[in-house]
ZAFIDO-213938 format. One record per residue (C-alpha): residue number from 1; residue in three letters; chain; x, y, z. Coordinates in steps of 0.1 Angstrom, whole numbers, plus 5000, padded with zeros to 4 digits. Layout:
<drentor i="NUM" aa="ALA" ch="A" x="X" y="Y" z="Z"/>
...
This chain:
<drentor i="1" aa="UNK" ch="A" x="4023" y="7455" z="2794"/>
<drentor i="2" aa="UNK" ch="A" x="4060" y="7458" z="2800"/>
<drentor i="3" aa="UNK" ch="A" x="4077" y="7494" z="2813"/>
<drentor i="4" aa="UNK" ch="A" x="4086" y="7498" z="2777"/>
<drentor i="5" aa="UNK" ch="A" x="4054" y="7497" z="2763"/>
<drentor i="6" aa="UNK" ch="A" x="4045" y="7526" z="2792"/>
<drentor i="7" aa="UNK" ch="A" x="4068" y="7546" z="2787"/>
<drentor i="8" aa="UNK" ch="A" x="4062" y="7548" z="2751"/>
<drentor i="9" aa="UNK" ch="A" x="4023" y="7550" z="2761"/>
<drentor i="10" aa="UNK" ch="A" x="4029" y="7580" z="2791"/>
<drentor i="11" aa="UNK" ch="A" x="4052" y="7600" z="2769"/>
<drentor i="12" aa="UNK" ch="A" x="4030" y="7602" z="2743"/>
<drentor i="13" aa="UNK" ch="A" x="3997" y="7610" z="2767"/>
<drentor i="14" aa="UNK" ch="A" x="4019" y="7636" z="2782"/>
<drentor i="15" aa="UNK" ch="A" x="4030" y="7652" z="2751"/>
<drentor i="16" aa="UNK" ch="A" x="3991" y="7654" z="2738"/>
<drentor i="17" aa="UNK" ch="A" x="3982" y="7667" z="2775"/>
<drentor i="18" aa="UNK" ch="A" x="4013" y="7698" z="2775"/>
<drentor i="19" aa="UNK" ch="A" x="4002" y="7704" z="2740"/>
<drentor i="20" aa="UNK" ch="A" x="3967" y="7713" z="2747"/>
<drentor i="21" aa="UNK" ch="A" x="3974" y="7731" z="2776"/>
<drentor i="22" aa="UNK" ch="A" x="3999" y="7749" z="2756"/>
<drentor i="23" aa="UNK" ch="A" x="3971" y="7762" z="2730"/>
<drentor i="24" aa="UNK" ch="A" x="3941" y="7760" z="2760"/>
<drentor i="25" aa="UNK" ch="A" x="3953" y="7776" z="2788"/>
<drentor i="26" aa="UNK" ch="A" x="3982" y="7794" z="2783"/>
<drentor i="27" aa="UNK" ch="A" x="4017" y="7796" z="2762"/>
<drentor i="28" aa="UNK" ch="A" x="4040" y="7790" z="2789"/>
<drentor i="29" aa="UNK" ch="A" x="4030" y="7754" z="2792"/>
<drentor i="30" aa="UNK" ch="A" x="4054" y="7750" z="2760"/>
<drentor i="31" aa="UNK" ch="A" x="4077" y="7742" z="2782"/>
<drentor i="32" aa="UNK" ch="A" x="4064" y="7711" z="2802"/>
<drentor i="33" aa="UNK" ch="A" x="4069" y="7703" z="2768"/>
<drentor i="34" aa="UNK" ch="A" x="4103" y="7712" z="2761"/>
<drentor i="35" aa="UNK" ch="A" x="4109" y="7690" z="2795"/>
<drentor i="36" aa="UNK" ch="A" x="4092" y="7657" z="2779"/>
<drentor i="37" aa="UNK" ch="A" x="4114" y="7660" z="2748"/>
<drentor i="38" aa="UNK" ch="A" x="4147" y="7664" z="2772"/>
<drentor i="39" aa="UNK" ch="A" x="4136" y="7635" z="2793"/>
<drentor i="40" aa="UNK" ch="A" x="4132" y="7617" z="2761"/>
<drentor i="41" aa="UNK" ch="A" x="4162" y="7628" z="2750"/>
<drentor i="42" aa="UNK" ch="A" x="4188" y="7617" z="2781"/>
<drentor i="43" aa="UNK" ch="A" x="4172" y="7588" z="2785"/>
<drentor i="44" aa="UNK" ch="A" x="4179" y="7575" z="2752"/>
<drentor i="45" aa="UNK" ch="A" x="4218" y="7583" z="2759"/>
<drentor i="46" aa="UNK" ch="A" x="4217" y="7571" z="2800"/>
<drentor i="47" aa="UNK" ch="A" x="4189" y="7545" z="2797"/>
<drentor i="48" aa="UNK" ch="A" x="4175" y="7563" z="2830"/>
<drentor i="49" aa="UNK" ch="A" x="4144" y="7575" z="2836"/>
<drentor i="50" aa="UNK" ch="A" x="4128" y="7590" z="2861"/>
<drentor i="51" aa="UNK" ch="A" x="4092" y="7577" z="2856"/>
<drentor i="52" aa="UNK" ch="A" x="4105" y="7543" z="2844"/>
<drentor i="53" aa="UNK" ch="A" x="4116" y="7539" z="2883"/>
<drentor i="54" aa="UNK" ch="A" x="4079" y="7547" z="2892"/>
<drentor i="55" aa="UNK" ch="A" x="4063" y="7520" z="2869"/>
<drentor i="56" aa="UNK" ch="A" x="4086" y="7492" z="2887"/>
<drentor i="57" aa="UNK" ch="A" x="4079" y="7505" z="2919"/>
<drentor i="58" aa="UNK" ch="A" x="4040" y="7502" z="2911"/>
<drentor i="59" aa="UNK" ch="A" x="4047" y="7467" z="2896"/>
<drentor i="60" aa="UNK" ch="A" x="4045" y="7468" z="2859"/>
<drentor i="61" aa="UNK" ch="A" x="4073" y="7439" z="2845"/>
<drentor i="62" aa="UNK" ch="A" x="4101" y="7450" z="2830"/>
<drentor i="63" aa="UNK" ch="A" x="4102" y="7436" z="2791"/>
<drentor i="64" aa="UNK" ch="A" x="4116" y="7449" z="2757"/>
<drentor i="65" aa="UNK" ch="A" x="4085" y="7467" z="2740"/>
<drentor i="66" aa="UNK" ch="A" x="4082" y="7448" z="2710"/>
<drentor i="67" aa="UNK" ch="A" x="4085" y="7415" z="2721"/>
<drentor i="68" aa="UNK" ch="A" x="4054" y="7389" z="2718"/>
């Protein structure tokens, strides 16, 4: 699995996770939320990304997401 392909797979788990806390616990986890989509947001214009740094550091290759 390249860092791509974990990002892609973390963002999603954390979006699900914020989202059921959100309706779950309580309404003001809307906006660990509304901090996914941000991330998600700047690092599609800087190509930075915080948790990207933490998947090299643990090892994961680096690699384009859709490659075979």
């Amino acid at each position: 699995m390249s860092i791509d392909r974990a990002m892609f797979r973390f963002a999603g788990i954390m979006v699900l996770v914020s989202v059921a806390l959100t309706q779950f616990v309580h309404p003001g986890f809307v906006w660990l939320t509304v901090f996914i989509g941000a991330n998600l947001l700047q690092s599609s214009f800087t190509g930075w990304c915080p948790a990207a740094k933490v998947f090299a550091k643990l090892g994961i290759p680096a690699g384009c997401a859709f490659e075979k």
